[in-house]
C-alpha positions in Angstrom: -4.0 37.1 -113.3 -6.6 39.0 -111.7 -10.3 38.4 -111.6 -12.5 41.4 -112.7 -15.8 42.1 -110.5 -17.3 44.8 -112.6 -19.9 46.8 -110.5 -23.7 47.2 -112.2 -23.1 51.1 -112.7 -19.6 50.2 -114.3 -21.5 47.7 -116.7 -24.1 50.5 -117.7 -21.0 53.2 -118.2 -19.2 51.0 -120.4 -22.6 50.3 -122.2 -23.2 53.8 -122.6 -19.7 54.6 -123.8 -20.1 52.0 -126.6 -23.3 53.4 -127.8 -22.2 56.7 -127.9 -19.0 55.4 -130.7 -16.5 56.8 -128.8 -13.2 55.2 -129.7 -11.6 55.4 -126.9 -12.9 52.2 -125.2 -10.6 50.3 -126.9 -7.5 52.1 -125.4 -10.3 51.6 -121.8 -10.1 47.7 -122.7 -6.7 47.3 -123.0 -5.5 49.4 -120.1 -8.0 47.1 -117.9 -6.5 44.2 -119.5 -2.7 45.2 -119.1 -3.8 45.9 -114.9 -6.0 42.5 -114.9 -2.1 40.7 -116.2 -0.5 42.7 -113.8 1.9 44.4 -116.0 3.1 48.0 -116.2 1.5 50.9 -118.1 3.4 52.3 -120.9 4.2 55.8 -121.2 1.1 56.2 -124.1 -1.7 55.1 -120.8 0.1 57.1 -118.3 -1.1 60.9 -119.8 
């Protein structure tokens, strides 16, 4: 397994996003979580 090191400005994006309720930082969470496992992205993160 990887090990995340998250710049500041990606901190304050991610902050930002989540204020803003957009829903796709869930499907953002698990696609950083599938590349931090080192597995493959599916077809659905690919587009």
């Amino acid at each position: 397994m990887l090990q995340p090191v998250y710049t500041r400005q990606f901190k304050k994006d991610i902050k930002r996003i989540e204020r803003s309720g957009n829903k796709n930082i869930e499907k953002l969470k698990t696609v950083i979580r599938i590349l931090l496992d080192e597995d493959e992205l599916n077809k659905p993160f690919l587009s």
